[in-house]
Structures are given as C-alpha cells and as structure tokens.
C-alpha positions as CSV (number, residue, x, y, z in Angstrom):
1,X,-29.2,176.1,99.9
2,X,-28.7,176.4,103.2
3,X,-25.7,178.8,103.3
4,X,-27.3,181.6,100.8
5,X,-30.9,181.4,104.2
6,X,-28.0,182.3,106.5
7,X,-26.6,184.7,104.0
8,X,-30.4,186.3,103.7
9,X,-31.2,185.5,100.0
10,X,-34.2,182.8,100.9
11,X,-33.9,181.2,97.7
12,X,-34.3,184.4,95.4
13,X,-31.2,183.9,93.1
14,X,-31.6,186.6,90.8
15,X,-30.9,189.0,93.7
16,X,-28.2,187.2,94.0
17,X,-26.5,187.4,90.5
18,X,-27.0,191.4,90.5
19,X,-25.1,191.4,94.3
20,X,-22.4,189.3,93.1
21,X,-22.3,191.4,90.1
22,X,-23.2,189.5,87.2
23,X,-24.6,190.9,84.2
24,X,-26.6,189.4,82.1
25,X,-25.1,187.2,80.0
26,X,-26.9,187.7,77.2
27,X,-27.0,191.5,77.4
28,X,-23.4,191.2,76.7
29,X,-23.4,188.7,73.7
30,X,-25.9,191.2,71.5
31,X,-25.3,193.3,68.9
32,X,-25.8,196.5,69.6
33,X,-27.7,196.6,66.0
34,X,-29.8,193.7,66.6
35,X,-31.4,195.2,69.7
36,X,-35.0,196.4,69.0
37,X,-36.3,199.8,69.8
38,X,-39.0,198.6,72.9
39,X,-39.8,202.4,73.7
40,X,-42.7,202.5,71.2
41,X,-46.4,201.4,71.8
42,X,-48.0,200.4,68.6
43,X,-49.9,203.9,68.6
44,X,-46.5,205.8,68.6
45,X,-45.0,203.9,65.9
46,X,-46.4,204.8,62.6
47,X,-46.7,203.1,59.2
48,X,-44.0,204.9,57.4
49,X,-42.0,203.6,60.1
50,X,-42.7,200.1,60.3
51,X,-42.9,199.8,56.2
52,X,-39.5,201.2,56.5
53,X,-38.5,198.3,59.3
54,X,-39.9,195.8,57.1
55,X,-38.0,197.0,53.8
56,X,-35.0,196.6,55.6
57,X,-35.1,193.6,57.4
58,X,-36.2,191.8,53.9
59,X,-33.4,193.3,52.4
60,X,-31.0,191.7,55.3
61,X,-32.6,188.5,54.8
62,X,-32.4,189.0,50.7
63,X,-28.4,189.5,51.3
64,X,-28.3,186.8,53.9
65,X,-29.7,183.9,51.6
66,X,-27.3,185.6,48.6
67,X,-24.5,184.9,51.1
68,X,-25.5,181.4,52.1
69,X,-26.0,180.1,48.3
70,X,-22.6,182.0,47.2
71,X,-21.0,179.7,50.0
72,X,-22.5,176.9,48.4
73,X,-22.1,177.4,45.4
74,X,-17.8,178.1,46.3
75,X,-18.3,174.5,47.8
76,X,-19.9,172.7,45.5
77,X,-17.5,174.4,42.5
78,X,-14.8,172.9,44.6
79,X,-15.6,169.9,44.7
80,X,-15.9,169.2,41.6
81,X,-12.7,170.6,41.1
82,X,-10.9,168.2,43.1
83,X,-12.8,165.1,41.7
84,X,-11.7,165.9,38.3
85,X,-8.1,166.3,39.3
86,X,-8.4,162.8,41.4
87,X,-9.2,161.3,38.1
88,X,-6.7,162.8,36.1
89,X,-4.2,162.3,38.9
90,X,-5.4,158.2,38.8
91,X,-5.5,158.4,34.4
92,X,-1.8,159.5,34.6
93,X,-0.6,156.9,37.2
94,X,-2.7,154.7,34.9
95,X,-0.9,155.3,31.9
96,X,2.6,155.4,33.6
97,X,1.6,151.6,34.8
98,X,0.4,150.7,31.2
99,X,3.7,152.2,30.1
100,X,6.4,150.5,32.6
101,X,4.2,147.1,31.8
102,X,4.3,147.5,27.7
103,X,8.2,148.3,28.5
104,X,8.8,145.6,30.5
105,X,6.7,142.9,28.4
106,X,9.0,144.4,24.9
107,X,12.4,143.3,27.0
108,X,10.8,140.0,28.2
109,X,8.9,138.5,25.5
110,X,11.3,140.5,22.7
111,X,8.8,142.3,21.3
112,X,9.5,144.7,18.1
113,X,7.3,147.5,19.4
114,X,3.7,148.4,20.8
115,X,1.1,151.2,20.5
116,X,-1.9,152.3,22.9
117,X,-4.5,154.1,23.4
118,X,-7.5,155.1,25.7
119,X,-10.1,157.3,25.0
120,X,-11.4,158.9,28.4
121,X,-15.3,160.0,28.7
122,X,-14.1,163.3,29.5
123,X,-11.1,165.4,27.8
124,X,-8.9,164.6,25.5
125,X,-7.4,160.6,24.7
126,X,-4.1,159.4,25.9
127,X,-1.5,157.7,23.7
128,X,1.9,156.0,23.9
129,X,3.9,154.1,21.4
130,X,7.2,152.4,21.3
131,X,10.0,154.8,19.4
132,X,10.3,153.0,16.6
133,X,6.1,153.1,15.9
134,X,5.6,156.3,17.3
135,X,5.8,158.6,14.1
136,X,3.8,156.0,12.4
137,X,1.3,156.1,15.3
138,X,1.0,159.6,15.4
139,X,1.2,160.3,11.9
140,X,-1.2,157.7,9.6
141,X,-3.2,156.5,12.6
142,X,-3.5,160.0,14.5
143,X,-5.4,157.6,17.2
144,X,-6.3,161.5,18.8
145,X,-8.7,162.5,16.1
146,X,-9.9,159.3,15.0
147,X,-10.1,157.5,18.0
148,X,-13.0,159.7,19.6
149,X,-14.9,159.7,15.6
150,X,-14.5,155.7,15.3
151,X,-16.0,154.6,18.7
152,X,-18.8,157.4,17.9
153,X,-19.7,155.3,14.4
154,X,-19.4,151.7,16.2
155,X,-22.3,153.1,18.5
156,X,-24.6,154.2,15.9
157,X,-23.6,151.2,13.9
158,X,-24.7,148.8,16.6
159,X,-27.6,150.5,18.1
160,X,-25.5,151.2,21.3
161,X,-26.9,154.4,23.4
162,X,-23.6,156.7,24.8
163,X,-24.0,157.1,28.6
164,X,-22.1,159.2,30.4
165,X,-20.8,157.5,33.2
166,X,-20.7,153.9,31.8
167,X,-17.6,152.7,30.3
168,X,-18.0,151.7,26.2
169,X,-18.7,148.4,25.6
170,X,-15.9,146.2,24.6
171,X,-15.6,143.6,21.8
172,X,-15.0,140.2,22.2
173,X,-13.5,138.1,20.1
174,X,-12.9,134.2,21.0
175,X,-12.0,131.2,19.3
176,X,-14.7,129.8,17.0
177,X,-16.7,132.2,17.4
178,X,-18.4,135.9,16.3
179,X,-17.8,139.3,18.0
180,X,-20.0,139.5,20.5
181,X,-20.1,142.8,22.7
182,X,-19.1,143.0,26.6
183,X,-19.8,145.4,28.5
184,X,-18.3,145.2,32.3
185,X,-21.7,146.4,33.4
186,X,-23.5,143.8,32.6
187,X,-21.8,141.1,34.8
C-alpha cells in the first residue's frame, strides 16, 4: 500500500483502475440487448410500455424453458438409445457363446444335433439349431411364434404375474420329485 501513498492514490483504488485504464469488466461481458433502459423514472414510463416489457420477457422465458426441456428431452431419448443397443450388443455375444459352446459340446460328447432358444422381454426371440434340426426347428416347432404364445399360457396357467423387468420363472425338475418353479429372484 505503501507505493500507490507515494504515487498519490491514498488508498482510493477505483481512481486507480480508470488511470491505469481499465474498464469495467463487466461492462464489457454484457449484451448489448440485455442492458436495461435506466433513463426512465417510473412517471415517464407508461403502462403500454411496461405491459409490452413484460409480454416480452415472458415470452423469452416461455422459449427459454422450451429450449431447456428439448435438451432434455435429446438426452434422455439418447440414453435410452444406447442402453437398448448395450443389451442387444450383450444378447448377440450371448448367443454367439451359447453357439461356440453347443458346437463344441456336439464334437466332444458326439452329439447328433441340438436346438435353442431364448425369448427376450423385449423384441423378438433368438434361435439356433444344429443343420441337420434346423428345417425341423424352424418349420414344425416355429419356436418364433410359439415360443412368446406358450410362456404367455404357462403364466396364466400357474397364476404367475408378468413383470417387466424380472426374468420368467424357470421350471425345475429333479429326481423324485414334482416341478416345482424357480425363479432366480427369489434366492
């Protein structure tokens, strides 16, 4: 402090900025738009007017909030997008693991053929078979159409609510004893 005594300020720093040459900072970071006319005293400024002001700047704010939501709306929409192709991406490695596995166990245990199938909770189901069962397969058993239609009458056979978001129940069947019903969500 004691340089800007010699220099003749005596600790009035705003004369300083405007000798130095500094503008104010915020001066230059303001729209030219967003500055408000000051020159009126409430007297000069009439109702027209101001009703006019206040149209205006609850239009703005109408178009602002219809821009933020848009945004949000772009974000959540992709989003979504990219969660459904994660789980298709992980269905289709899936199934190319199921396959390499059913291949491998027909060349190690010598089996004749195999068939599967898995009926997502969203889109359409997902089958493979063995060459030689594959007409057969797609054919007679036409797992696609019936598939969905058969797991639909087990639930209302058995009393067994459909909720999205929890895998279908499972049967069981062990030595000795009935079908019972698993469901993994039950552990």
């Amino acid at each position: 402090m004691m340089m800007f005594e010699e220099m003749g300020f005596c600790n009035d720093l705003d004369t300083m900025s405007i000798v130095l040459g500094d503008e104010d900072i915020s001066a230059r970071q303001t729209d030219p738009e967003a500055i408000v006319e000051d020159d009126f005293n409430d007297e000069e400024i009439g109702v027209d007017e101001l009703e006019r002001r206040m149209w205006k700047d609850k239009m703005r704010l109408k178009r602002l909030k219809e821009h933020s939501k848009s945004k949000e709306g772009i974000d959540a929409v992709k989003q979504r997008q990219s969660q459904e192709q994660a789980r298709r991406k992980k269905m289709s490695r899936a199934q190319d693991g199921m396959l390499k596995y059913m291949l491998k166990m027909m060349e190690v245990c010598k089996a004749q053929g195999f068939v599967y199938g898995i009926i997502p909770e969203k889109g359409k189901p997902v089958t493979g078979a063995s060459d030689n069962l594959l007409e057969w397969w797609k054919d007679k058993v036409r797992f696609d159409r019936n598939g969905p239609t058969a797991i639909a009458k087990y639930q209302a056979d058995h009393s067994i609510p459909c909720k999205c978001g929890d895998p279908p129940p499972i049967l069981v069947r062990e030595r000795g004893e009935k079908e019972r019903i698993w469901n993994p969500n039950y552990i």
